[in-house]
N, C-alpha and C positions, 0 to 999 in steps of 0.2 A: 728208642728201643731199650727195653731194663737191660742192664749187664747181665745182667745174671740169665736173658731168654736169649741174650745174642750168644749162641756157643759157636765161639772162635777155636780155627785150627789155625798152625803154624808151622809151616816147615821147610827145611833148607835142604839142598842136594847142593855137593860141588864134583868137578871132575875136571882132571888136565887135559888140557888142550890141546892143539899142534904147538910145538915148539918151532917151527919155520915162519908161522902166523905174526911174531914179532918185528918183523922186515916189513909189515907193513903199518900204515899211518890211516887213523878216521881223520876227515878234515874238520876244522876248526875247534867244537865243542872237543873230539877224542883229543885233539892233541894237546888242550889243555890238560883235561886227565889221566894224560903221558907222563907230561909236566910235573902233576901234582901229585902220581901215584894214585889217582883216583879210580873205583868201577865205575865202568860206563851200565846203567841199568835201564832197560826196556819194560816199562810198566804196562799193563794192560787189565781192563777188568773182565768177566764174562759172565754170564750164566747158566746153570744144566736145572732139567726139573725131571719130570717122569716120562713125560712124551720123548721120545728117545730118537736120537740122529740116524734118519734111516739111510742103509748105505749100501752099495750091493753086498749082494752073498749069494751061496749056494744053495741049488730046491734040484728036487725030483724031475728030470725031463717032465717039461707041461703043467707042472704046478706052479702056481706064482706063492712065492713066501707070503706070510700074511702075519702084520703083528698085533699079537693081542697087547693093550699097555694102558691103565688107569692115567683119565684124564681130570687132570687137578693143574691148579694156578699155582700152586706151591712151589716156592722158586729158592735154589741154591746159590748164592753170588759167589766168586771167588773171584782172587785180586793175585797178578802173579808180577813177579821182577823178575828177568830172563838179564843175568847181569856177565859181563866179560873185563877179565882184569886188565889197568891199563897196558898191557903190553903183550896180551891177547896169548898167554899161555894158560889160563883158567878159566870157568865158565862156572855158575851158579846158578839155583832157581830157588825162589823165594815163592811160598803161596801163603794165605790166607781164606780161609771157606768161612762164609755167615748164613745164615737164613735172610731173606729178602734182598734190598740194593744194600748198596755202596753209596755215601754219599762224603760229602765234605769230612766230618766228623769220621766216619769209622776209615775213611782213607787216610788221615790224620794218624789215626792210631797205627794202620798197618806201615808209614813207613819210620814212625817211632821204633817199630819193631825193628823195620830195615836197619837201622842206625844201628840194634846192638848185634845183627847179622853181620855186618860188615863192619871194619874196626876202621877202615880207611876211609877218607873223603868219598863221595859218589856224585855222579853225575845223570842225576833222572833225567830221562825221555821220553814224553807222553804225550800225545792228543792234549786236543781245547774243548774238552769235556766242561761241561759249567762249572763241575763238581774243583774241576784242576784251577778252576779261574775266580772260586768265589771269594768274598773276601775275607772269608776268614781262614782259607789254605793259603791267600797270596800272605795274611798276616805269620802263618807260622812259617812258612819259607822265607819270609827276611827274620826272622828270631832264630834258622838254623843252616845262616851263610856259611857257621865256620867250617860246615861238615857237608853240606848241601848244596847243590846247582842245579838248576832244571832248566834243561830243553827242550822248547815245544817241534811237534810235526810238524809238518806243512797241512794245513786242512785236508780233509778227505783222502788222505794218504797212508792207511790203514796197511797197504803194500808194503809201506818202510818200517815196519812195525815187526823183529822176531820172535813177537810175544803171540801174533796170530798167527804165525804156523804150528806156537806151541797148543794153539787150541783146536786146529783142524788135524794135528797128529794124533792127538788123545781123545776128540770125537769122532772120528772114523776108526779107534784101534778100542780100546777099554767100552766107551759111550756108544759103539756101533753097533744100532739094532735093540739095544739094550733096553728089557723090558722089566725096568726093577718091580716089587713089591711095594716100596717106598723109597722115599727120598733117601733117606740112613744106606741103602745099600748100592744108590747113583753116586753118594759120595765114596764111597767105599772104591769103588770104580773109580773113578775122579784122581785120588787119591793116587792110587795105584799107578794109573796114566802118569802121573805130574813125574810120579817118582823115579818113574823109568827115563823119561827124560831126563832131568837131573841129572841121573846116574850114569846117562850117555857119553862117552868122551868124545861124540864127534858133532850128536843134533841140533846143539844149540849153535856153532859154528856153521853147520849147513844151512838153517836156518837165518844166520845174520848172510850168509852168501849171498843167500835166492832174496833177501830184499835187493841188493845191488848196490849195498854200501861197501867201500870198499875200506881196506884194515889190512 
């Protein structure tokens, strides 16, 4: 895809954490980037288009809601870091939006970005997505040891993941029901959602709980 047709967003939210949150320890990977002064970062990728996440709501006794919503294959990717400092007083969210996938390359680029978001060591968490395991992501993850660590999931364990409650909070809340005009005004929405999370000083915490990792 030309640069120039791929229009990338970028953007970061951070907010203090519980300060009592410190008293506790992730095993093995967190404790290393205890050690190290590292963020621990939960990457995850997803997609929004126009057919919109239908959710409950409210209608007229006896009328069922009904949406109207332009049906088109035209697909929004976004890529998010749901990241926690090592000693669990700070939390941050990192997005990135393209038009079509995510693949090897432009996830390459998104955590190039990560790097100048976060000035400290990180320690990525992510699925065995092919994209995570090809060989030319495993090549730039040994050319960026001195800054970079990554820890895969355990297969099919999407559960351990606080990067997917950040996307069932923002498509039930922004994205519910939502009947844009076009894509331009799904991202808008999108947007929006990400931000307020972000901007939460508790959700992203709630979110690393209800996996059942403990910290």
């Amino acid at each position: 895809m030309d640069a120039a047709a791929a229009r990338q967003t970028r953007e970061r939210t951070e907010r203090a954490g519980d300060p009592a949150l410190d008293h506790y320890a992730l095993a093995r990977g967190k404790k290393n980037a205890r050690r190290r002064r590292a963020w621990i970062v939960f990457q995850d990728e997803s997609g929004v288009s126009q057919r919109p996440p239908v959710r409950r709501t409210w209608a007229p006794r006896g009328e069922t809601p009904v949406l109207i919503h332009a049906f088109n294959w035209k697909k929004l990717s976004v890529a998010i870091a749901v990241a926690f400092r090592w000693d669990f007083r700070r939390s941050g969210l990192c997005f990135q939006t393209r038009p079509g996938s995510y693949n090897d390359v432009t996830l390459i680029h998104f955590l190039t970005d990560l790097k100048r978001e976060f000035r400290r060591r990180r320690v990525v968490v992510w699925d065995g997505l092919p994209s995570h395991r090809s060989a030319s992501m495993q090549a730039y993850l040994r050319a960026q040891r001195s800054w970079l660590t990554v820890e895969r999931l355990p297969g099919y364990a999407p559960e351990l993941n606080p990067a997917e409650l950040v996307w069932g909070n923002v498509k039930g809340g922004e994205l519910a029901n939502l009947c844009a005009d076009n894509l331009g005004d799904v991202e808008h929405e999108l947007r929006a959602g990400l931000r307020r999370v972000g901007r939460s000083s508790t959700l992203a915490f709630a979110f690393l709980r209800h996996t059942g990792l403990s910290f």
